[in-house]
Every structure is written in structure tokens, then in C-alpha cells.
SESE-988382 format. One record per residue (C-alpha): residue number from 1; x, y, z. Coordinates in steps of 0.2 Angstrom, whole numbers. Layout:
N
+-----+-------+-------+-------+
|   k |    px |    py |    pz |
+-----+-------+-------+-------+
| NUM |     X |     Y |     Z |
...
+-----+-------+-------+-------+
//
This chain:
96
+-----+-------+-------+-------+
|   k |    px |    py |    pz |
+-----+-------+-------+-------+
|   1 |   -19 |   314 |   -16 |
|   2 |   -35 |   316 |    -7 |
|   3 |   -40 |   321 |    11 |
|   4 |   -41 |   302 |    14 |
|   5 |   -24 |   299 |    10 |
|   6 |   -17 |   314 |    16 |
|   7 |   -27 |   308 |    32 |
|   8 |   -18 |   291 |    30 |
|   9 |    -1 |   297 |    30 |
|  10 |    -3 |   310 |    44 |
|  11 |    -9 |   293 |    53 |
|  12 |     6 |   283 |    49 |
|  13 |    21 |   297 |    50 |
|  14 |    15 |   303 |    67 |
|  15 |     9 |   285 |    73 |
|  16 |    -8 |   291 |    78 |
|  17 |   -27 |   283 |    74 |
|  18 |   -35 |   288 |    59 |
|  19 |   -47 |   296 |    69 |
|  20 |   -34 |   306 |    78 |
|  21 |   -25 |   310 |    60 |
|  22 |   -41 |   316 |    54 |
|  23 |   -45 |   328 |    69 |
|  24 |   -28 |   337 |    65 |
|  25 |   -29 |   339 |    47 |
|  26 |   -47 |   345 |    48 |
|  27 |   -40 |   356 |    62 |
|  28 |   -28 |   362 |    52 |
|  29 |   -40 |   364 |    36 |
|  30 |   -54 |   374 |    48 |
|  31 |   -40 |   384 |    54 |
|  32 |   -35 |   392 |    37 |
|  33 |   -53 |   394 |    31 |
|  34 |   -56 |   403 |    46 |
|  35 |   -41 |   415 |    44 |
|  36 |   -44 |   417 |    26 |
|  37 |   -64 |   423 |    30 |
|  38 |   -56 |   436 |    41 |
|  39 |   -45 |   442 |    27 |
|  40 |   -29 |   436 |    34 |
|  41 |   -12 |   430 |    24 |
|  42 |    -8 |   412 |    25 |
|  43 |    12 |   409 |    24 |
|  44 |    18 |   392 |    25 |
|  45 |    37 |   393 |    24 |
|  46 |    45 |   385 |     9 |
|  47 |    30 |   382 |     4 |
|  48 |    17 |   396 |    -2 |
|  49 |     6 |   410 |     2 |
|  50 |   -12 |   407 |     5 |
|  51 |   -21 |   426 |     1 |
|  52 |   -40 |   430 |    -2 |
|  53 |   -41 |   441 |   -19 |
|  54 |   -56 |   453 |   -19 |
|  55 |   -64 |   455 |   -35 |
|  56 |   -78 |   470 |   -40 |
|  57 |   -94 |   467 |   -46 |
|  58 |   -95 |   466 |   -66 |
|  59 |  -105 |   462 |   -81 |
|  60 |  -101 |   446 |   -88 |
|  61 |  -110 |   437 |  -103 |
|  62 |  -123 |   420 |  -102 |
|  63 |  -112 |   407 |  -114 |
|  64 |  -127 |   401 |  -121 |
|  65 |  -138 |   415 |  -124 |
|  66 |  -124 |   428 |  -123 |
|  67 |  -136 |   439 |  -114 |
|  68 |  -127 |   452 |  -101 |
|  69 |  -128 |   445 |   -85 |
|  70 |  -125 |   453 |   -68 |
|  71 |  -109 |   446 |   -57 |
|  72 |  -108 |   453 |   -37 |
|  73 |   -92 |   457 |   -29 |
|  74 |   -85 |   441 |   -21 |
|  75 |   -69 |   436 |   -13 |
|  76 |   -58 |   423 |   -21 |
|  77 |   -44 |   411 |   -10 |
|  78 |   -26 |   411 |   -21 |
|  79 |   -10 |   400 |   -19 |
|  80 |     4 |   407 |   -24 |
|  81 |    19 |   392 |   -24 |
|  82 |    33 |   396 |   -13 |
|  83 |    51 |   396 |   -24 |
|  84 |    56 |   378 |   -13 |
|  85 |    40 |   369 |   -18 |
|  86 |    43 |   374 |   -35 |
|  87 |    60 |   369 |   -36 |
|  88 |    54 |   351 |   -27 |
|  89 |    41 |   348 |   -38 |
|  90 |    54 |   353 |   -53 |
|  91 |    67 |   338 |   -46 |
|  92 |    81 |   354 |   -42 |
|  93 |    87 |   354 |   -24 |
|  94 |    79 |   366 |   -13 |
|  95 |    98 |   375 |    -9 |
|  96 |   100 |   377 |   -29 |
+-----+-------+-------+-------+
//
């Protein structure tokens, strides 16, 4: 599924425009970046957990010269699938 269709199904459960469809789901998508930049968790019940893993700097190789190379500190978004989606996704009942 892409934004488009996600964008095309908000439109058509909620009976809004398009327009208006994409202005919530990109409302919703700005949101969470915006929380994850300020290091803030991201719960969605029965769903997952949206959490920014920070990672030290570390020397790490070039695959084609296998020269050492340099990698800075950065900060890295991770899902971790909530136990209901998992079960969904798996064809089990949720209340299993």
C-alpha cells in the first residue's frame, strides 16, 4: 500500500475529498516525525510502538575498497509490532 492509497481509503471510509484525506494523513505523518525528532515514544494501541534508537559513532568498512571508514552518531526510527497486529496479520483472532 502506498500514501496514495492509504490517502484513497481514508477518503472513502470517512466520505471526505481526497484533498481533505490527504491533509489528515499527512497531518498525522508530520505529527509522528515531529514527536520522534523530539525523542518522544509513539504507542499506537494494538498496533505498535514507534521509538528512536540512538546509535554511537563507529568505524565501519568501505565494501569495495575495504578501507576503514568513519560512521557519526546518528539516531534511527524503529517499529516494534504490537502483539494484535501480529496476530492479524498471522489470520489468529486478536482475543486468541
Amino acid at each position: 500500500m502506498t500514501k496514495s492509497d492509504l490517502i484513497e481509503k481514508v477518503a472513502e471510509n470517512a466520505q471526505l475529498t481526497k484533498d481533505k484525506a490527504a491533509l489528515v494523513v499527512n497531518a498525522i505523518f508530520d505529527r509522528m516525525v515531529d514527536a520522534m525528532k523530539d525523542g518522544e515514544r509513539i504507542e499506537i494501541r494494538n498496533f505498535g510502538n514507534f521509538t528512536v534508537r540512538h546509535y554511537e559513532s563507529y568505524t565501519g568498512r568501505n565494501p569495495k575498497t575495504g578501507e576503514p571508514v568513519s560512521v557519526g552518531p546518528k539516531r534511527m526510527p524503529f517499529f516494534k509490532v504490537g502483539l494484535d497486529l501480529k496476530r492479524r496479520v498471522n489470520g489468529e483472532s486478536a482475543a486468541e
